[in-house]
N, C-alpha and C positions, 0 to 999 in steps of 0.2 A: 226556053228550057235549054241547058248547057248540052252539046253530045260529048259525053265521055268519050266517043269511041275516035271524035276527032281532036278533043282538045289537048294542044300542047302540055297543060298545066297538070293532066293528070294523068299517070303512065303508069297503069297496072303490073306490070310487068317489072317496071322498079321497085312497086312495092311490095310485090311477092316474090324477091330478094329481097330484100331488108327483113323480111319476116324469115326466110328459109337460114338466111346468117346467122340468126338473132341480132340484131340492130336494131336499140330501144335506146330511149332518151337518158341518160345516165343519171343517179341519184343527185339531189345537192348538195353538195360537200360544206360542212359545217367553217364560217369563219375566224378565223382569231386576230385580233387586236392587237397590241400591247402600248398601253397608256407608255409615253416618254414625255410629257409636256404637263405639270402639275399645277404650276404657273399661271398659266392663262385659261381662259372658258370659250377658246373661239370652237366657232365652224366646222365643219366640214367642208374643204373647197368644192369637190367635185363628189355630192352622193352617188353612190352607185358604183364609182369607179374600181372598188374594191381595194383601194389601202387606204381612207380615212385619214388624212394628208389634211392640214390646216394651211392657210399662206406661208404659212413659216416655214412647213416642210415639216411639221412635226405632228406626232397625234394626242390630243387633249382627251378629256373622259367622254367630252360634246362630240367631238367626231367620230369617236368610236361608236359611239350609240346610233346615230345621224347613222353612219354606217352601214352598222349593224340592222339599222330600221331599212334601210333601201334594201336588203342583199334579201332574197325569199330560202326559209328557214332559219335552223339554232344558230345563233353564233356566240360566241366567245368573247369577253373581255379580260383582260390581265391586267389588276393593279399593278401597276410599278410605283407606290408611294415614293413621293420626296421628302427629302430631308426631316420635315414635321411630322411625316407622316401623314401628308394630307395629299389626299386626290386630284382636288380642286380647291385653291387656295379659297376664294371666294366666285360663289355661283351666281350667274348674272340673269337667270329664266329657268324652269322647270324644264327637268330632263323627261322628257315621253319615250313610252318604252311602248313600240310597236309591230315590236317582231319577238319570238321566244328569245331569252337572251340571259346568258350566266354573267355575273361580272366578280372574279375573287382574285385574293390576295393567296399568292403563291407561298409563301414563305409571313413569319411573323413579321413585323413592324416594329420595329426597334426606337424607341426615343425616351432622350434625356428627361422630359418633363415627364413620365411615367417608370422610367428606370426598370421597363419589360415590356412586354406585346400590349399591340394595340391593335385597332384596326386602321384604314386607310381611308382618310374620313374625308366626304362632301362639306366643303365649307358653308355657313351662312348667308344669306344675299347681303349686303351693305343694309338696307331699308328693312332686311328682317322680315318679309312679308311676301317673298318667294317660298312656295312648294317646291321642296325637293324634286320629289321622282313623279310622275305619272304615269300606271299601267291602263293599255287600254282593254277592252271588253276581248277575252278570249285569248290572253298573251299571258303566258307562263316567265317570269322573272326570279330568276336566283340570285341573291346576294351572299356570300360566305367573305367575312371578316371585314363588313365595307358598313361605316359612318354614315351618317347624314345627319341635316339638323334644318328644318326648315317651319316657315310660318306659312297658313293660308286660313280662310273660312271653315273650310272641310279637310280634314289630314295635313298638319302641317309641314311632316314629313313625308308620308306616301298617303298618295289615294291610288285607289283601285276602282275600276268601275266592275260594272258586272261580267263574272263568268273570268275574271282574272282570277292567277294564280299566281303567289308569291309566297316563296322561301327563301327563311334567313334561317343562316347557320352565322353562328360567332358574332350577331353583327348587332349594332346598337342605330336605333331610328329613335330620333329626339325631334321635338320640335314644338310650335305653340296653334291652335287654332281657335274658332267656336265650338265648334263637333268633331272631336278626334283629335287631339293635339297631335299626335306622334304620326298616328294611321287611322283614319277610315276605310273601313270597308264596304263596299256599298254589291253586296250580294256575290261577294268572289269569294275564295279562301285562301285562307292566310296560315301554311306553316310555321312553327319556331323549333328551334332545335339548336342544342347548344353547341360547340365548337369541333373541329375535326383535328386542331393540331394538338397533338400530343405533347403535352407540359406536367409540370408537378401540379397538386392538387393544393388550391392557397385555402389557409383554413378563413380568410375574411371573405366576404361575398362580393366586396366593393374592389376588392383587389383584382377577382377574378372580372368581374365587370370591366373595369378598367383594362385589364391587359386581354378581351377579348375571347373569354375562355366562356361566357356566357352571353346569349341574346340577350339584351334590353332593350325595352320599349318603355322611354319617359317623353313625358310633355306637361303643356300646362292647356286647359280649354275651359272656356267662360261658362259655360252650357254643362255639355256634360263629354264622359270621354277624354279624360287627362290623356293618356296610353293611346286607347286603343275606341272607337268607337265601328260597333260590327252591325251593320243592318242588313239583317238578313242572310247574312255570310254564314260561312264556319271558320272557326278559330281554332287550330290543333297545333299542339306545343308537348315533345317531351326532352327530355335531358334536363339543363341546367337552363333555366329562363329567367329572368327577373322583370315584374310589371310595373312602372313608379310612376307614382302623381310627383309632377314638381312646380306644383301648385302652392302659392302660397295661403291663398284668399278664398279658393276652394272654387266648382264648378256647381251646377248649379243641382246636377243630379250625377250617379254612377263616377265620381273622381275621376277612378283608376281604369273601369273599363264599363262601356255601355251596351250592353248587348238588347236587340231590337229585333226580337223577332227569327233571330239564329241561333245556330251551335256554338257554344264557344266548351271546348275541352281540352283541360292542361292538366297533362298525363306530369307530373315531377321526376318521373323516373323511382322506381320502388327502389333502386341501388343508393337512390340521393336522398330520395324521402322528403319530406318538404324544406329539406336543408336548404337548398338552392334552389329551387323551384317556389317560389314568392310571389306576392302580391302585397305590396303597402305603400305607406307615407297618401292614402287616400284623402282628405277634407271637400264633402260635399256640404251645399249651404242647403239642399234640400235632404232627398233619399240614399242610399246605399254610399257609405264611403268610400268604400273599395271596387262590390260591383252593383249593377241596378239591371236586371232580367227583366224586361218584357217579351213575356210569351216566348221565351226561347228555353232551350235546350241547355243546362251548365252542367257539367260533368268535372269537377276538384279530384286530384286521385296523387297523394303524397305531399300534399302543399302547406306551405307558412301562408296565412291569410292576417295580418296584422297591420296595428299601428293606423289607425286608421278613426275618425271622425265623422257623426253629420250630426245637423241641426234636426232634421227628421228622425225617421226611423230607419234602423241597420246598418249602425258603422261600418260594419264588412261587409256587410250582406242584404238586398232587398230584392225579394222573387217579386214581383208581379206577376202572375200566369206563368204557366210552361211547368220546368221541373229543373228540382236542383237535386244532386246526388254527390255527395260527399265521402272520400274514403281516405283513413289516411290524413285528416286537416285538422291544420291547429292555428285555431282564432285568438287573438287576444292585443290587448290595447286598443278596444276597437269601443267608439265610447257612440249616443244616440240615446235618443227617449225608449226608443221601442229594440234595444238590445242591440248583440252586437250582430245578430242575424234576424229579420223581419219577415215573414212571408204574408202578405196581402194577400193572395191566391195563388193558388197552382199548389203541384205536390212537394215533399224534400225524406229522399233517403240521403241516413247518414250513418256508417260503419267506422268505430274507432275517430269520431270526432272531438276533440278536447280544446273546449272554450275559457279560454284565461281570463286574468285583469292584466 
């Protein structure tokens, strides 16, 4: 057994000065990045060292992250888009996100091929069959005004494992998988919310999409889950959001969005009305073209729900279990044997609902 009262290593007396000064271990100071290297997908030379420094002496989006993942707490990254407007010209591996971490675009994104705001987009892998981002279990990620576009099995643009949390503002997640083209959710929750910079109001939706004045979440997935596939998660979205299958051939259940067992509620904004706030271009070869509920929680509140297809029942809409609650929503072009809205089981309020052709 040690004797305090002779060992070198522990000197009471030191410690009660440090205690009588106040002398305690300082908070961690949050770090900041700034992307200069759009170019390439290296490295981080030296993790840890705290500037995120490649061979070249420059910092890519990869070592910022790499980074950012060694350093303990929030830190910060700053798009500096190039020329294209792109991040990362082409991404060579899935970026993991394993520290809290913001990464936006300061200022809009200017480019010829769009002629206004964009965002600052992750490129594609070559082979097309890279995942964008990976959050891991318990790690808060912000995106504001930031692309991507990625293929994998499960979320071809973002996966999240459980107990993650991620928000997009402005920012558009595209991508192809089996389950979840764009994003899986696999028991986190997922924010949307539409943009922070201050621009004119474009009266087309594709335009505001395009120059980054609205979330999007498009994909294409074989199964089910074009958008957005949520198991067990919660799904909350209000502003200006848009949800797309871009799917030609259709999935096999839920298009546009497959909820399993969670919350998914997409507030439109009572100011925007379901003007901008959407849900379409869904084609399922089975159930719900747009969405497919199991046993979860949907909550519509100002929404366009349209344009939308299945071979089953519920072009727009198919409850299995749970509860669907409706305010505010306007269905139509939504074609299916069994209407444009199906409920199997579970319950459905609906206030000021109006079902087109």
């Amino acid at each position: 057994m040690m004797d305090f009262n002779r060992s070198k290593s522990f000197n009471p007396t030191r410690w009660i000065l440090l205690l009588i000064l106040g002398v305690f271990p300082t908070a961690i100071q949050a770090a900041t990045f700034v992307v200069n290297d759009t170019s390439n997908d290296f490295s981080d030379a030296n993790p840890g060292d705290g500037v995120a420094l490649t061979v070249d002496g420059k910092t890519s989006l990869r070592a910022a992250i790499e980074e950012a993942n060694a350093l303990q707490g929030p830190d910060e990254i700053v798009a500096i888009a190039g020329i294209l407007c792109e991040l990362v010209r082409i991404l060579e591996s899935t970026l993991f996100i394993e520290d809290d971490l913001r990464i936006y675009l300061p200022e809009p994104c200017h480019t010829y091929r769009t002629g206004g705001l964009t965002q600052a987009d992750i490129g594609r892998s070559v082979s097309g069959d890279v995942r964008a981002m990976h959050v891991r279990s318990g790690v808060a990620l912000t995106l504001e005004h930031i692309g991507m576009d990625g293929g994998h099995d499960k979320g071809g643009g973002l996966y999240m494992e459980p107990g993650a949390t991620v928000h997009l503002i402005g920012a558009s997640i595209r991508g192809s998988a089996r389950l979840g083209g764009a994003i899986y959710n696999d028991h986190g929750t997922l924010i949307l919310s539409n943009s922070v910079f201050s621009e004119p109001i474009y009266d087309n939706v594709q335009e505001r999409v395009r120059n980054g004045l609205t979330t999007l979440v498009s994909g294409r997935a074989t199964e089910a889950g074009s958008a957005i596939y949520n198991e067990g998660g919660e799904v909350t979205g209000s502003g200006e959001i848009g949800l797309f299958a871009n799917n030609f051939e259709g999935s096999q259940t839920g298009d546009v969005i497959y909820n399993d067992g969670g919350t998914l509620f997409i507030d439109g904004a009572p100011s925007l009305g379901f003007r901008f706030g959407r849900i379409t271009k869904g084609n399922s070869l089975g159930h719900g073209g747009g969405i497919y509920s199991r046993n979860g929680v949907v909550s519509l509140k100002n929404m366009f729900v349209g344009r939308h297809t299945a071979v089953g029942n519920g072009g727009a809409i198919y409850l299995d279990g749970g509860t669907l609650s409706m305010e505010g929503v306007y269905i139509t072009g939504s074609a299916a044997s069994g209407g444009a809205v199906y409920v199997a089981s579970g319950s459905v309020q609906a206030d000021r609902v109006l079902v087109g052709e």
